[in-house]
KEVEXKOL-830833 format. One line per 2 residues: their letters; for each residue x, y, z of C-alpha. Coordinates in steps of 0.25 Angstrom, whole numbers. Last residue first. Layout:
<nodes>
a	X:Y:Z; ...
</nodes>
This chain:
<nodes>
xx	353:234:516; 357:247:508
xx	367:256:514; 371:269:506
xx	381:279:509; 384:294:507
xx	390:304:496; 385:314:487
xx	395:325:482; 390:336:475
xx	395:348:465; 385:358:464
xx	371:358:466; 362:363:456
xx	362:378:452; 351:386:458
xx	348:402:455; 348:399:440
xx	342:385:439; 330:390:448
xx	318:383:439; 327:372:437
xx	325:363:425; 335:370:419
xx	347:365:428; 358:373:431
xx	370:365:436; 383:374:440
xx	394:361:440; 401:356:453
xx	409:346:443; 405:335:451
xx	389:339:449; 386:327:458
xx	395:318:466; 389:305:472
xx	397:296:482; 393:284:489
xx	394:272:499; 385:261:499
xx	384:251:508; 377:240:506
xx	371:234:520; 370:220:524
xx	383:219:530; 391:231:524
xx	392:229:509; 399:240:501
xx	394:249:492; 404:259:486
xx	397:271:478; 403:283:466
xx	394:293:459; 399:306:450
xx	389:316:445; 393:329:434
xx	383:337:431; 388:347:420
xx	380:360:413; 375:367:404
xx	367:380:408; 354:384:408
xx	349:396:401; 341:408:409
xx	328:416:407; 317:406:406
xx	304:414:405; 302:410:389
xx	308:394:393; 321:392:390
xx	329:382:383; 342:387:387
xx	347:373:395; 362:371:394
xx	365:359:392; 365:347:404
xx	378:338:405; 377:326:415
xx	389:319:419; 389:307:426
xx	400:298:435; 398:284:440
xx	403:275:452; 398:263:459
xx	407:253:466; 403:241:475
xx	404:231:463; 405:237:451
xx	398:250:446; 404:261:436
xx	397:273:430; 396:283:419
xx	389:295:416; 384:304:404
xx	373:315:403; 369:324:393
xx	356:335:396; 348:345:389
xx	343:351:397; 328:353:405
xx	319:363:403; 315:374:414
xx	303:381:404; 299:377:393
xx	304:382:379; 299:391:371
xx	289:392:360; 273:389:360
xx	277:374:358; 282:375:372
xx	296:369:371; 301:356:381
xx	316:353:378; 322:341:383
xx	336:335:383; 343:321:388
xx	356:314:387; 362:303:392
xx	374:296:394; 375:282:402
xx	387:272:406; 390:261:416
xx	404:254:420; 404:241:428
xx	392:236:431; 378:236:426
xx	366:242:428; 368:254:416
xx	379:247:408; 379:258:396
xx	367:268:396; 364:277:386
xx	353:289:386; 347:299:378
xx	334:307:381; 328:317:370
xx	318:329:371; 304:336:368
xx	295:343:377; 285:351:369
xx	276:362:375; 263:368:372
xx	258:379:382; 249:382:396
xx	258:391:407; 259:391:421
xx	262:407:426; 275:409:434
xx	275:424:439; 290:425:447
xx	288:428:461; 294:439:469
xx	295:454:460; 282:460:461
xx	268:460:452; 258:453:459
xx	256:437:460; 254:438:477
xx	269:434:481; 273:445:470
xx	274:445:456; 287:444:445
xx	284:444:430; 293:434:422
xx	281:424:416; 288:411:423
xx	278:402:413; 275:388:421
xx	272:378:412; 259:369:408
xx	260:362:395; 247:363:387
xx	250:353:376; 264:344:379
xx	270:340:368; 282:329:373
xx	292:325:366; 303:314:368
xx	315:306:362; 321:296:370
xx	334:288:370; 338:275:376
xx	352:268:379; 358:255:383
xx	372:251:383; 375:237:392
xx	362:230:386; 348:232:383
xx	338:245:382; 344:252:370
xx	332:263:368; 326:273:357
xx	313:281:362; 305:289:356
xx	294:297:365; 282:306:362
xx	274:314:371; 261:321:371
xx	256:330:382; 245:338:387
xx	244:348:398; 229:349:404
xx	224:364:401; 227:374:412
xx	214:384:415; 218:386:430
xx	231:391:426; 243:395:435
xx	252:405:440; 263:403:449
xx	270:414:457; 286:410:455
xx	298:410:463; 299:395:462
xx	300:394:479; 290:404:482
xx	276:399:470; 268:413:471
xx	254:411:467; 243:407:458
xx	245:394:455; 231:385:451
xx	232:377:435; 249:375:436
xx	249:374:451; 239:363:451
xx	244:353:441; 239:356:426
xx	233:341:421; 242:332:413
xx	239:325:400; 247:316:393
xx	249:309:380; 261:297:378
xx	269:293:367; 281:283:369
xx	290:278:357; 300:267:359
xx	312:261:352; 320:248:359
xx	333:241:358; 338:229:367
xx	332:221:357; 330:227:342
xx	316:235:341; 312:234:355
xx	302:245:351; 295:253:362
xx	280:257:363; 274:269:370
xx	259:274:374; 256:285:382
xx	242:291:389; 236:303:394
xx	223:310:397; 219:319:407
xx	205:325:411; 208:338:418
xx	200:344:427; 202:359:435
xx	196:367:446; 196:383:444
xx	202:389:456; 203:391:471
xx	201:380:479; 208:371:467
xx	202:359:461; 211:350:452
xx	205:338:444; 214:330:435
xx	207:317:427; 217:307:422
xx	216:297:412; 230:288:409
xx	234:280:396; 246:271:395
xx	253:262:384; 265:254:383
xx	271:246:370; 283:236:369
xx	285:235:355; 295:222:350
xx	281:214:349; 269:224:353
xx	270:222:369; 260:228:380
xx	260:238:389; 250:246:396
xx	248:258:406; 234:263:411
xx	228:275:418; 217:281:426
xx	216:294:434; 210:303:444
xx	217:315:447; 212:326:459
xx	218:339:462; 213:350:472
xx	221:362:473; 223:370:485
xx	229:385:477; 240:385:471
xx	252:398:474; 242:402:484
xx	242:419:486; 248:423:498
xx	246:421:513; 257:417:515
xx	260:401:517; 253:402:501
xx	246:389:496; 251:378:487
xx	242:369:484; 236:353:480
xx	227:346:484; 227:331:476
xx	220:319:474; 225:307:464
xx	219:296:458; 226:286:449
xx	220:275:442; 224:262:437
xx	229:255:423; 243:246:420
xx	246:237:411; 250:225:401
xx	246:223:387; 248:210:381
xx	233:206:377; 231:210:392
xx	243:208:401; 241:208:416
xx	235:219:422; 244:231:431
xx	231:239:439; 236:251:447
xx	227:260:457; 233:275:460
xx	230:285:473; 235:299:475
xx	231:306:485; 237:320:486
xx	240:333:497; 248:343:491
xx	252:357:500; 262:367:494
xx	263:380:505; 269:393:500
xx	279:403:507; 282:396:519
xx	290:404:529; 305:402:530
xx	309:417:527; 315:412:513
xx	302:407:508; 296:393:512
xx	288:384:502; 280:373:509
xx	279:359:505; 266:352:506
xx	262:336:502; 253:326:508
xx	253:315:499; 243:302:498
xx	245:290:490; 238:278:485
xx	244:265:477; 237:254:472
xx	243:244:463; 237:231:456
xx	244:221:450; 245:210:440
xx	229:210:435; 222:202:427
xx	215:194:437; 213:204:449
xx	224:208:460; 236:201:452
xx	247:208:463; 240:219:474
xx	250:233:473; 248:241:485
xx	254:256:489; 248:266:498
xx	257:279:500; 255:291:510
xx	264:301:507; 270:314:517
xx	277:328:510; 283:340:514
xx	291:351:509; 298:363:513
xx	301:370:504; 310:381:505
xx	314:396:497; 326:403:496
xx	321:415:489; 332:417:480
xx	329:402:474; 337:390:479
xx	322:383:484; 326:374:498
xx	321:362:502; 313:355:514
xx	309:342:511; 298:333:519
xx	295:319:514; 285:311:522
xx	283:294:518; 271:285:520
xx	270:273:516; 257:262:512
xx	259:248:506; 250:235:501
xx	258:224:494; 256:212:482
xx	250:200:482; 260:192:486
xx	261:201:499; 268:215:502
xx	260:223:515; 267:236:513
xx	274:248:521; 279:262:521
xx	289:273:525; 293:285:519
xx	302:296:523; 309:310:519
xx	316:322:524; 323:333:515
xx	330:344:518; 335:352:506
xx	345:366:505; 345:373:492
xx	342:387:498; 355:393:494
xx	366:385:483; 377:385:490
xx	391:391:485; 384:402:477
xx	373:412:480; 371:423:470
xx	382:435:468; 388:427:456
xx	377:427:447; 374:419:434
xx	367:408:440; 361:411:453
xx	368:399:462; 381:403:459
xx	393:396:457; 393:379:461
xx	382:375:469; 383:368:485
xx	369:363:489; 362:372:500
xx	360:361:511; 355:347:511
xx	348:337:520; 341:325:516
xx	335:312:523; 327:302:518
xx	318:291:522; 311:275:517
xx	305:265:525; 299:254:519
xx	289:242:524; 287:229:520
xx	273:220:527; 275:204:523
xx	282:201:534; 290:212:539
xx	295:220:528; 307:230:526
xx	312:240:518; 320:253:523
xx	324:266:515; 335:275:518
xx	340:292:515; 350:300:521
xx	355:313:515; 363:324:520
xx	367:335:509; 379:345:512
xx	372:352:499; 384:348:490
xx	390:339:500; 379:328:498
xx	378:318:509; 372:304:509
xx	367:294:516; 358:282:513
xx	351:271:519; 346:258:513
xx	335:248:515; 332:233:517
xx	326:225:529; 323:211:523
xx	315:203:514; 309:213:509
xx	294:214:505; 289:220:493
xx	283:232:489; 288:242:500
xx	278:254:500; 289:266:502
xx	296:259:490; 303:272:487
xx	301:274:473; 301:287:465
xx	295:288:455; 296:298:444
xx	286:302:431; 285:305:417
xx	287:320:409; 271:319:407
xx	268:315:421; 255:322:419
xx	246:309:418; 250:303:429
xx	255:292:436; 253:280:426
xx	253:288:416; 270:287:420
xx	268:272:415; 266:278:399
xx	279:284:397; 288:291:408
xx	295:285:420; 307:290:428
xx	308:278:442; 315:283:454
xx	319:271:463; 322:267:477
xx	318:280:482; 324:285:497
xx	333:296:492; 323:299:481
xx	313:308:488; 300:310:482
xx	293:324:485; 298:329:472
xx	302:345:477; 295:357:474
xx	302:366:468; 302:364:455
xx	286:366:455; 273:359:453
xx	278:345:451; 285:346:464
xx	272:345:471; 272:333:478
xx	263:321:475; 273:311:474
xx	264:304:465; 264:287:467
xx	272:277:459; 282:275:470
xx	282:291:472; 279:299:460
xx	283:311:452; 275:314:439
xx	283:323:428; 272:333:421
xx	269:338:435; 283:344:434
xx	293:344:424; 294:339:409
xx	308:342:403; 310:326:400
xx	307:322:414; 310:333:425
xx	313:327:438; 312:336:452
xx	321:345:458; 317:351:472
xx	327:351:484; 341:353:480
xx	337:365:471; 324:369:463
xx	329:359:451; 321:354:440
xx	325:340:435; 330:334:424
xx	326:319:419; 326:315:404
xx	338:305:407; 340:303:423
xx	350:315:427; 339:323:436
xx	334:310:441; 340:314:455
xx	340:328:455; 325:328:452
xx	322:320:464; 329:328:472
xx	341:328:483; 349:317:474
xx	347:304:470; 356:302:458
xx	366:290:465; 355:284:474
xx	348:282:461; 358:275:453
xx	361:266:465; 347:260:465
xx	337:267:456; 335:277:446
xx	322:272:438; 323:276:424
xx	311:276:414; 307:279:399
xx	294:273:397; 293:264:385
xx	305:255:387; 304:257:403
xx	310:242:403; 324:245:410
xx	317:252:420; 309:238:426
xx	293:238:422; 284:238:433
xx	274:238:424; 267:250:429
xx	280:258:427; 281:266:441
xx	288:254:447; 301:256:437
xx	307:242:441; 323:241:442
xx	328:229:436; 341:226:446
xx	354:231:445; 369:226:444
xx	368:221:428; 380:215:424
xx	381:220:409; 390:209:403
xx	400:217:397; 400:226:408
xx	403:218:420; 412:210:413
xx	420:223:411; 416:228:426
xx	422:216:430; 434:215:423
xx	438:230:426; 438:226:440
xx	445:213:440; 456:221:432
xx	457:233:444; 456:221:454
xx	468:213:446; 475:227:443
xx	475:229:459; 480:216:462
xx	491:218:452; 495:231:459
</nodes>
């Protein structure tokens, strides 16, 4: 008994001392999409979180969106298991930029919630959140901001010795079976990667009913939510003191289910060729210049219930990017290059039917600068980008758009540790293909799509107010946002029902993309208490948006508003923490939106044990999502009344890292 007091006293005392001196147990993460190579901690003028380490093994989940889904401002859409993708500040779409090691993913999950983020997360070393004047960077339309996720498929530097780690898991919602591993190596001075992912899933478990409202609809398992997923990379660099020359290669293939009453499948493929190069002080005056060049060849097909595909996506794009870092100048330091990016584009009929988007030729060709400086107390950043859009259908009117965008921000250390920022930004984003070309049936959304060849270029203009604690065991930050957006591009579900071929009948919804003004305005809240120490850690957040067109009426599928609170305790070889996120019910409806969202719970637990086993850590862990088994119905989702989230889940596996 007294020996048990002594250990249950020695540990009190440590997490004690622990806490009042705020050990710190991680190291600086660097946001590589910021072109200073800035650490997260100093994003002071564009908001960031990069989920890395243990925090991101603990929230990856079948999706990208499901696993930012709880990151402040960050929702996601939800086209069960296998398609979800992040929704920054109520901004959906083309109008958030998705990117791989600072390159674009170049699938075409931006066009529909459907469409699955051909990035995969199991196998990521990072995921990095960024908005402000960087995300100009990468495109002028990322209005909402961008994500990246890093894989390090082009190592960067040489290591010393054989690294990796490999992971299983199992889920027993969906009797899930994952396994996932990364390998780093070098011989001399040549590193290479290897990097692969395995997932299998089956109808995931829902409390009640899947149709809401109605007891005769499927209940137990969710039908048609099952996901295989299969994925690899592998690459290789030359690294030297003046910097390293890579290439990779990496093939994904994903086959998924749609949980709409026609029981739909994608099946979806995608192979990247990557060229990466960073050369140190290449020219007086300079610090660095980057080089990167891509090539994607993307198709998924959409097969209807009798196993036969239905329509046929197909997107082949180059992408190419040049990157000059100078030294300071009169104190301002910076970033400019160009961006070129070449694109075909289409979705074609596997029947013999009407295209739903005809074979699109886009082209973009692009300049842009970022730069900081200091003004005193006031650190200031600035960017500007020039693009010119060209897309050129077979059939159809050929479009140009000249864009032009640009942000500036400053933030105020007024009292150390204490800082107040303003960010306003201007930016201009060309209609995508579908929006300007569609003019056929759309299977998995239910839909025949309408678009408009005489599109105007969407315009925004955004204001940001930011209040931060940035120092010491409590820290917190809160934003203010608005965004007025000129000629916001959105698809209108009209309510008349047509045919495969557009005619009158009874198959397909009519969804005809739409021109109007719109607003987007909203909050975020957040305090942390010990967030990299250890011992006991704290956080409570809040977040809401409401995006109006200034017409009258809300738009469509908008996020909830959202409170959040979770704890957690790390010492020694012991991690735990517990969260509950509580989302309000949702009636702000769009005029062809028929149905409220209800509140509801999600309730995630997280306990791990690492021990050391010869050079291996060992980790062993349990994940427990939605405890209470709660019926979660996001608004985000185009099917939230046919197809509740998962129900109550328990994730468990082990890790190794060597």
């Amino acid at each position: 008994m007294n020996i048990q007091r002594t250990l249950l006293a020695s540990a009190i005392l440590s997490a004690y001392t622990s806490l009042a001196f705020g050990q710190s147990t991680v190291q600086q993460v660097v946001v590589t999409a910021n072109p200073f190579g800035n650490t997260a901690t100093d994003q002071i003028l564009a908001p960031a979180k990069v989920l890395a380490g243990d925090e991101l093994r603990d929230k990856t989940g079948s999706s990208l969106g499901e696993t930012l889904s709880q990151e402040l401002g960050v929702s996601a859409s939800a086209f069960g298991a296998g398609a979800s993708r992040p929704i920054i500040r109520g901004l959906e779409g083309a109008r958030v930029k998705m990117l791989e090691n600072g390159m674009a993913v170049s699938d075409v999950s931006g066009l529909s919630n459907d469409h699955a983020v051909a990035a995969e997360g199991a196998v990521a070393q990072q995921i990095e959140i960024l908005r402000g004047p960087a995300a100009l960077l990468y495109g002028s339309g990322a209005i909402g901001g961008l994500v990246n996720v890093v894989n390090e498929r082009i190592p960067t530097t040489l290591e010393p010795k054989l690294t990796g780690q490999v992971e299983a898991r199992g889920s027993t919602v969906d009797s899930g079976r994952n396994v996932s591993g990364t390998l780093d190596g070098s011989v001399d001075k040549f590193a290479w990667h290897v990097d692969g992912n395995f997932r299998n899933a089956d109808d995931y478990k829902i409390p009640g009913n899947a149709k809401a409202g109605d007891p005769d609809s499927a209940s137990g398992r969710l039908p048609h939510s099952d996901t295989r997923e299969r994925t690899g990379g592998i690459g290789g660099s030359w690294v030297d003191s003046w910097g390293f020359v890579g290439a990779s290669v990496s093939r994904l293939s994903n086959v998924y289910g749609i949980p709409s009453d026609e029981g739909s499948k994608i099946d979806q493929k995608q192979t990247r060729y990557d060229i990466d190069s960073l050369v140190k002080a290449p020219f007086e005056g300079f610090e660095s210049l980057k080089f990167k060049a891509g090539y994607t060849d993307y198709k998924h097909a959409e097969i209807g219930e009798d196993g036969a595909p239905e329509v046929l996506f197909s997107n082949h794009s180059t992408e190419t990017r040049l990157e000059l870092t100078h030294k300071p100048v009169a104190g301002w330091h910076g970033t400019f290059g160009v961006q070129t990016e070449n694109t075909n584009f289409s979705a074609l009929s596997a029947e013999g039917g009407p295209d739903t988007v005809p074979v699109t030729h886009s082209t973009s060709n692009a300049a842009f600068m970022v730069e900081e400086t200091d003004f005193g107390p006031v650190k200031f950043n600035a960017g500007a980008r020039l693009e010119r859009v060209k897309r050129e259908p077979v059939t159809g009117v050929a479009r140009s758009f000249n864009l032009q965008s640009g942000s500036v921000g400053g933030m105020w250390a007024f009292v150390p540790g204490y800082a107040l920022g303003t960010t306003l930004s201007y930016a201009q984003r060309a209609p995508s293909t579908e929006e300007l070309y569609s003019n056929g049936p759309h299977d998995a959304t239910v839909t025949f799509d309408i678009g408009n060849a005489d599109f105007k270029k969407e315009t925004s203009r955004n204001i940001e107010v930011s209040l931060q604690k940035t120092t010491g065991l409590v820290r917190w930050k809160a934003n203010l946002f608005r965004n007025k957006v000129s000629d916001f591009i959105y698809g209108h579900v009209t309510g008349n029902l047509l045919d495969e071929d557009g005619n009158p009948g009874d198959e397909l919804r009519e969804r005809i993309f739409e021109q109007a003004d719109a607003t987007i305005q909203g909050a975020e809240a957040e305090l942390e208490y010990n967030p990299t120490g250890a011992g006991w850690s704290g956080r409570v957040f809040a977040d809401t948006s409401r995006g109006k067109l200034d017409a009258g009426g809300s738009l469509p599928l908008q996020p909830a508003t959202r409170v959040g609170v979770s704890t957690a305790y790390k010492m020694g070889a012991w991690r735990a923490g517990l969260s509950l996120v509580h989302a309000q019910s949702q009636d702000r409806l769009a005029s062809f939106e028929s149905s409220d969202t209800p509140a509801y719970n999600q309730l995630n637990a997280n306990l791990s044990y690492t021990q050391k086993v010869d050079n291996y850590d060992l980790t062993w862990f349990l994940l427990a999502k939605n405890l209470t088994n709660d019926e979660i119905r996001v608004s985000t989702s185009v099917l939230k009344d046919i197809a509740p989230l998962p129900g109550r889940n328990v994730v468990f596996g082990v890790r190794a890292k060597f």
